[in-house]
C-alpha positions as CSV (number, residue, x, y, z in Angstrom):
1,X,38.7,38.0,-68.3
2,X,35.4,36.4,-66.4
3,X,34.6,38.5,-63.1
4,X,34.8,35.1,-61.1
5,X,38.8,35.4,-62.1
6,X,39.2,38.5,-61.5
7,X,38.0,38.6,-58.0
8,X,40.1,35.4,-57.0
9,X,43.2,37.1,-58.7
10,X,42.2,40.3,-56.3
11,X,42.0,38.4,-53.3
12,X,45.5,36.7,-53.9
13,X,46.7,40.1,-54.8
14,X,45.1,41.0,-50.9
15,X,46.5,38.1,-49.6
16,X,49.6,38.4,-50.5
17,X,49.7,42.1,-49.4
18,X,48.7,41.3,-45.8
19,X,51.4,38.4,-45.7
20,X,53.8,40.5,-46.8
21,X,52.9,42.9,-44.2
22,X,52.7,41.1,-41.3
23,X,56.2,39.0,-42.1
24,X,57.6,43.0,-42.8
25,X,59.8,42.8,-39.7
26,X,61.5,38.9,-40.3
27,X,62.3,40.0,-44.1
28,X,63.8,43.4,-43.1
29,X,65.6,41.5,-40.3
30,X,66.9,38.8,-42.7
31,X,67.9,41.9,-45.5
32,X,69.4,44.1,-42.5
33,X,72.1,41.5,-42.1
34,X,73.6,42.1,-46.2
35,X,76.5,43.9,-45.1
36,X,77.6,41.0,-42.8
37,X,78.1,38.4,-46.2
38,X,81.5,40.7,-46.7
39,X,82.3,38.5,-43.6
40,X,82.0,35.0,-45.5
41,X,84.4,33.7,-47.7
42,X,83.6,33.7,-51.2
43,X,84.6,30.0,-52.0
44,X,81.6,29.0,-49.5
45,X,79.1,31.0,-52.0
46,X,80.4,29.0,-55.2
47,X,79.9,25.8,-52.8
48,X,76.9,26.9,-52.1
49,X,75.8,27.3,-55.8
50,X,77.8,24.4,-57.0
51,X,75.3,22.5,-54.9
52,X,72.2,24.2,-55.7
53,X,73.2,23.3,-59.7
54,X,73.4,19.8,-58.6
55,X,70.2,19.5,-56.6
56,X,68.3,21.1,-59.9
57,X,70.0,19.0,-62.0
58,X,68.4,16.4,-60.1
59,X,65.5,17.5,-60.6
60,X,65.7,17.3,-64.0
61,X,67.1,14.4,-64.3
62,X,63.5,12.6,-62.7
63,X,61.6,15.2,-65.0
64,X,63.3,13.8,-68.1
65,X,62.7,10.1,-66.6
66,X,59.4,10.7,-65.8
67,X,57.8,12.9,-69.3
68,X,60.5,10.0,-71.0
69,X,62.4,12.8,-73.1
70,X,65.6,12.0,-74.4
71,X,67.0,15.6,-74.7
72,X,67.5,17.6,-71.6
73,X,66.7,21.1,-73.2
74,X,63.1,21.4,-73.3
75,X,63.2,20.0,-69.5
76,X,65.5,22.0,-68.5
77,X,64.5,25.8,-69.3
78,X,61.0,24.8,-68.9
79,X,61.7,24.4,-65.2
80,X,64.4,27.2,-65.0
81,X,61.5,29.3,-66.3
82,X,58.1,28.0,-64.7
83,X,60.3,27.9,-61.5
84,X,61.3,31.6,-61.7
85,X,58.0,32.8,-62.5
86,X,56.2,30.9,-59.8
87,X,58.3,33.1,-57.2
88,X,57.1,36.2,-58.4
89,X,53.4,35.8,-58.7
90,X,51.0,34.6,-55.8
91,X,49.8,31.1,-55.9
92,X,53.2,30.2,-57.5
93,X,52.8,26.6,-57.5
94,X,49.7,26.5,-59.7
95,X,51.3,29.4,-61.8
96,X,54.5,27.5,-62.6
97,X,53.0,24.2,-63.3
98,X,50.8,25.9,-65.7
99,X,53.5,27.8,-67.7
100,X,55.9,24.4,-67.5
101,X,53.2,22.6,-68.9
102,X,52.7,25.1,-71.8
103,X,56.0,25.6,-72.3
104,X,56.9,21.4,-72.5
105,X,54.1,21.3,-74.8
106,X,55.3,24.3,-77.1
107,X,58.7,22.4,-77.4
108,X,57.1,19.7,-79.0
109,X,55.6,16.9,-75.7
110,X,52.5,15.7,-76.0
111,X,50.0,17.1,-73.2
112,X,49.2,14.2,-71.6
113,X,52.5,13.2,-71.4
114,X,53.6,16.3,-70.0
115,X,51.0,16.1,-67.5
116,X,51.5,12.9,-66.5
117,X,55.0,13.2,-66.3
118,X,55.1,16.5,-64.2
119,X,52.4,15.2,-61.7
120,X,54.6,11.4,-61.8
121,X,57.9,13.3,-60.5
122,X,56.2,15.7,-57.8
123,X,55.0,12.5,-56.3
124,X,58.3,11.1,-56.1
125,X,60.1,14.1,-55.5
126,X,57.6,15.1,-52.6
127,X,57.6,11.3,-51.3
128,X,61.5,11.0,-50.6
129,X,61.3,14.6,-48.8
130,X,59.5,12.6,-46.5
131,X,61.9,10.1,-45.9
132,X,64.2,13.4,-44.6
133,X,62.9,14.0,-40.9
134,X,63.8,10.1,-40.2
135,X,67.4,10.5,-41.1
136,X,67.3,13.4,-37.4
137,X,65.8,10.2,-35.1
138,X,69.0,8.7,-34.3
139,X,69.9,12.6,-33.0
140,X,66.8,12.1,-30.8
141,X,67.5,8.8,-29.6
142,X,71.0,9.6,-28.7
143,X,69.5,12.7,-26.1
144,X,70.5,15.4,-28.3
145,X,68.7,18.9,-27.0
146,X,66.0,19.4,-29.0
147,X,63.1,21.6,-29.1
148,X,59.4,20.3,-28.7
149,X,58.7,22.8,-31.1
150,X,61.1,22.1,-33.7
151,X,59.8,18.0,-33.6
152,X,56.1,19.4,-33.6
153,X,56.6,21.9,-36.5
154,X,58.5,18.6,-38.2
155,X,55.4,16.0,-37.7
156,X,53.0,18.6,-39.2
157,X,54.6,18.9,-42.2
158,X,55.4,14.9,-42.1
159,X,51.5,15.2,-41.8
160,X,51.1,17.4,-45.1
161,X,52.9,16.0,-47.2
162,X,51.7,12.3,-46.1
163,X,48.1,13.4,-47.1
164,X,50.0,14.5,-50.5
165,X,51.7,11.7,-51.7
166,X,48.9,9.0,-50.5
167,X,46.6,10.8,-52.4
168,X,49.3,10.2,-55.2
169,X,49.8,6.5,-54.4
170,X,46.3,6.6,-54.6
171,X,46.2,7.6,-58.3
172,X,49.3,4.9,-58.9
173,X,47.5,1.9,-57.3
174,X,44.0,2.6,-58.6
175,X,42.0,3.9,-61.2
176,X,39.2,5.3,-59.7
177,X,40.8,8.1,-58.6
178,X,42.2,8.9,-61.9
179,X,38.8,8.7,-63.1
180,X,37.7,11.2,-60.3
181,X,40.0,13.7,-60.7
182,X,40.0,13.6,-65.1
183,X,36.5,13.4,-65.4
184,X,35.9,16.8,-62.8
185,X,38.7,18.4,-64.5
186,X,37.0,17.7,-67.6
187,X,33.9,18.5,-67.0
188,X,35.2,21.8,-65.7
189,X,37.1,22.6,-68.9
190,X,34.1,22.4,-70.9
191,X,31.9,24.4,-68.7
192,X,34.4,27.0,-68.9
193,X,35.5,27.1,-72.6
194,X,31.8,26.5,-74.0
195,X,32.8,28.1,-77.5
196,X,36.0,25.5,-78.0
197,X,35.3,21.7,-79.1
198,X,34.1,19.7,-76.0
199,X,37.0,17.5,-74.2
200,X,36.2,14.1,-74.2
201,X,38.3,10.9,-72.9
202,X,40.4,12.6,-70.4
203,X,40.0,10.5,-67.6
204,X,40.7,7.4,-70.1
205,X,44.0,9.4,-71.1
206,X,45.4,10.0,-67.9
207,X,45.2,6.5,-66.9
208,X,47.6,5.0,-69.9
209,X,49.9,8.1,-69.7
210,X,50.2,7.1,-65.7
211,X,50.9,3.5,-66.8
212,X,52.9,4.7,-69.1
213,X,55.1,6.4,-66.8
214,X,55.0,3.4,-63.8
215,X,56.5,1.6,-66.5
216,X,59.2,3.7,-67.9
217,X,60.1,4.4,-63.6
218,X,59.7,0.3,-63.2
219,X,62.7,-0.3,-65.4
220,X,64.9,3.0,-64.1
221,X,63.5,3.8,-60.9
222,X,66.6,3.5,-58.8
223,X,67.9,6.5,-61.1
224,X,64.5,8.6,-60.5
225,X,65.3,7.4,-56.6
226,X,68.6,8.5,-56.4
227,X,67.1,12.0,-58.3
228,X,64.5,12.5,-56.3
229,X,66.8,12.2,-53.3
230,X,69.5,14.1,-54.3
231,X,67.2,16.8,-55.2
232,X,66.7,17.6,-51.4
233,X,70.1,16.3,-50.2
234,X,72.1,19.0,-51.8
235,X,69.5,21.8,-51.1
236,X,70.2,20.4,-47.5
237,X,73.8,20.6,-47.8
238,X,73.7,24.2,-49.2
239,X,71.5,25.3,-45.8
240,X,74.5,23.9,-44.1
241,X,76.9,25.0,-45.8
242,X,75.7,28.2,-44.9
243,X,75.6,27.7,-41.8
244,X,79.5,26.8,-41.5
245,X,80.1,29.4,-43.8
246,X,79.1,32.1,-41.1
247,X,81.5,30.0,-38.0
248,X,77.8,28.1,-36.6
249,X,78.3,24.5,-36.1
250,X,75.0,22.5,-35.0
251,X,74.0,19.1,-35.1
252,X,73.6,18.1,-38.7
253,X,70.4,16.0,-37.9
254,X,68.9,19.0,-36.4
255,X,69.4,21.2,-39.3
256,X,67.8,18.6,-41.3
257,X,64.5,19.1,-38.7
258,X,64.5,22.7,-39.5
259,X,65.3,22.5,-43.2
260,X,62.1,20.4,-43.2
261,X,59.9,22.7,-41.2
262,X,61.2,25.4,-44.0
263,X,60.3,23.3,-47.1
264,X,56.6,23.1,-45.5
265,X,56.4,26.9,-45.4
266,X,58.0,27.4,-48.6
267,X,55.0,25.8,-50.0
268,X,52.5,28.1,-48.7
269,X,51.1,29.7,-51.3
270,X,50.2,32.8,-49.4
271,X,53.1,34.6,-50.9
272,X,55.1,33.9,-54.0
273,X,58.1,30.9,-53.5
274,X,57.1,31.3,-49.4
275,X,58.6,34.8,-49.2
276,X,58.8,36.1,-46.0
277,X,57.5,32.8,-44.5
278,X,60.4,30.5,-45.3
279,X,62.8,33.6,-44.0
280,X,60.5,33.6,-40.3
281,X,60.2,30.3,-40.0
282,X,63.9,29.4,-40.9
283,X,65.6,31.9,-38.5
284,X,63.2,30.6,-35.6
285,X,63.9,26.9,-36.2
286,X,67.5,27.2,-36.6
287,X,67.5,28.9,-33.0
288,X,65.6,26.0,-31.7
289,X,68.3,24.1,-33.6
290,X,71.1,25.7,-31.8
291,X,72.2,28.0,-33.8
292,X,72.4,31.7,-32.7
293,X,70.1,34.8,-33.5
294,X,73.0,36.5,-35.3
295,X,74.2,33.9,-37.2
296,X,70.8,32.0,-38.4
297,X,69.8,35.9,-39.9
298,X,73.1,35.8,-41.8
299,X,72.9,31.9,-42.4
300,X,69.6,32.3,-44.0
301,X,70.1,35.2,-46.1
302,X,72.8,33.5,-47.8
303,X,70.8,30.5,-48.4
304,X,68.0,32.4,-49.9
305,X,70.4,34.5,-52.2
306,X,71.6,31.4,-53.8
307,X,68.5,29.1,-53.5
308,X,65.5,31.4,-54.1
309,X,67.2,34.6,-55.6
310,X,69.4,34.0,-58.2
311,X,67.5,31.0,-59.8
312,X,65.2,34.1,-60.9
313,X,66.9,35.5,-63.1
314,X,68.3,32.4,-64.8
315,X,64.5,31.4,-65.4
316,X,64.8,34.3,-67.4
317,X,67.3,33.6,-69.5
318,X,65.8,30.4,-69.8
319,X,62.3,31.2,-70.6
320,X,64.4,33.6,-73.4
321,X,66.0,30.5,-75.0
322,X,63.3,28.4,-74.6
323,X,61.1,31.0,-77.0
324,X,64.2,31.5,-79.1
325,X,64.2,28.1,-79.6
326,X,60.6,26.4,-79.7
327,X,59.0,29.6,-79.8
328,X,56.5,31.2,-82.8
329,X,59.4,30.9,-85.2
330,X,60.5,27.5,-84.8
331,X,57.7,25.8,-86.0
332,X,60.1,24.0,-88.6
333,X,62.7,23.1,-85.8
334,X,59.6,21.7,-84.0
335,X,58.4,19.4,-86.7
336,X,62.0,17.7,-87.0
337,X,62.4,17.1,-83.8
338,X,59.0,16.3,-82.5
339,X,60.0,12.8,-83.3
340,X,62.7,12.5,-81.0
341,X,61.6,14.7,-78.3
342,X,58.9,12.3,-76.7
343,X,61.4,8.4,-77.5
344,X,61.3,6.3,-74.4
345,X,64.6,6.2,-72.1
346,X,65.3,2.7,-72.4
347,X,67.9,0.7,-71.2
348,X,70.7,2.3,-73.7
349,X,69.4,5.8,-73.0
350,X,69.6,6.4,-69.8
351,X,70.8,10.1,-69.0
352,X,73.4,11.9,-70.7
353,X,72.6,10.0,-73.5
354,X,71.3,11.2,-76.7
């Protein structure tokens, strides 16, 4: 391993440390209140994870659009897994793409294409969340109590992710910055792997998998629209369940400014998934929300359980079954089904189809 890596795997290793310290007292706040879940009923918690199932399922429902797979397998304990793993290792983001893109490509997609694909949905996934802070303004104009705080912590990450998803319109409307972007990345490839065969025609790649992809969306896209949104609809909905589940009863649109607000922070990649972050940032906006001390702890730490806790050990299983499967030993399996795994979605194979 180069020195260079190491040093920038010590300083996340330092980071994370000193985030983890300083956000000590919210996490041991949030964990303090386990004994009060005995107090919730458990048909809320299988709500609660009926609804978390759905809003993954959404998600890869606009993966399997986008990469334009026709089985849901390979999608579907790739993200299980990369999703897992990028909670339990600093700079998760960049860790989980990495390991769904190897694991997509091990189950047979081409890289491009899994590339593509992956950075096609983000976009769109990322873009509707957007669209979520408007759906609180009629709770504004209508002289609800809210928060200058809540509304400011709401326009910055409006401001975040705007800067995110123009930079991918960008990519969809022109070239150029495809061009950009493949011909750094592969000029940085072949700086760093000097002893491999040099990379050539990536830029050139990236621009007919992205048409590619515009015009597989083009013909479906109110199905990746409707997945894209549901994705964050149904997380929403489990938040508030939670919150009903433990007797609070707020505004809905003001929930929806604070759900936001802990999105943003879960992004951070400071600490793995946002721990620590999304837990301090969550409690204090849901008390700006409305809701009290007591029950935002409790509210929180049974959204967390279901929404960032047990998906972990289902990536597990799923990064299991996804080696079982398209691992070192199913390089036969592969070869038969490579042909199917990357056929368009037309119009007769929409999802659920085979």
């Amino acid at each position: 391993m180069a020195p260079a890596t190491i040093a920038r795997h010590a300083l996340l290793l330092v980071v994370t440390g000193v985030s983890l310290y300083l956000l000590a007292p919210a996490l041991l706040e949030v964990f303090g209140a386990f004994d009060q879940l005995d107090d919730i009923n458990p048909l809320w918690f299988l709500g609660m994870f009926a609804l978390q199932i759905g809003s993954y399922g959404c998600m890869w429902a606009v993966q399997r659009l986008a990469i334009r797979m026709r089985r849901w397998g390979p999608v579907v304990t790739s993200q299980l897994a990369s999703n897992a793993f990028g909670r339990i290792v600093p700079g998760g983001v960049a860790a989980a793409g990495a390991m769904q893109y190897a694991m997509l490509v091990r189950a047979g997609v081409p890289g491009a294409a899994a590339a593509s694909g992956m950075t096609a949905s983000s976009l769109l996934v990322f873009g509707t969340l957007l669209a979520l802070p408007l759906l609180a303004v009629p709770a504004v104009v209508s002289g609800a109590a809210v928060n200058p705080e809540l509304v400011h912590a709401a326009i910055a990450g409006a401001v975040v992710f705007l800067a995110m998803f123009a930079l991918g319109a960008a990519c969809i409307v022109w070239d150029r910055p495809l061009e950009l972007i493949g011909g750094a990345a592969q000029s940085a490839r072949n700086r760093l792997l000097r002893r491999r065969a040099p990379l050539a025609g990536l830029p050139e790649r990236l621009i007919r998998e992205r048409d590619i992809v515009l015009d597989v969306l083009g013909r479906q896209w109110w199905e990746a629209l409707l997945g894209a949104a549901g994705r964050w609809v149904l997380d929403y909905l489990t938040l508030l369940a939670a919150l009903y589940a433990v007797d609070a009863h707020p505004r809905a649109s003001l929930v929806l400014l604070a759900f936001f607000a802990a999105q943003l922070l879960g992004t951070l990649p400071l600490t793995p998934g946002g721990l620590g972050f999304v837990e301090a940032g969550l409690t204090g906006t849901l008390a700006l929300a409305g809701v009290g001390a007591a029950a935002s702890v409790v509210a929180t730490l049974a959204y967390r359980i279901v929404s960032f806790w047990l998906p972990i050990p289902a990536g597990g299983v799923a990064a299991f079954l996804h080696r079982r499967h398209y691992g070192e030993n199913g390089s036969e399996r592969r070869r038969k089904e490579r042909a199917s795994a990357t056929a368009p979605v037309g119009r007769n194979a929409g999802p659920g189809t085979e």
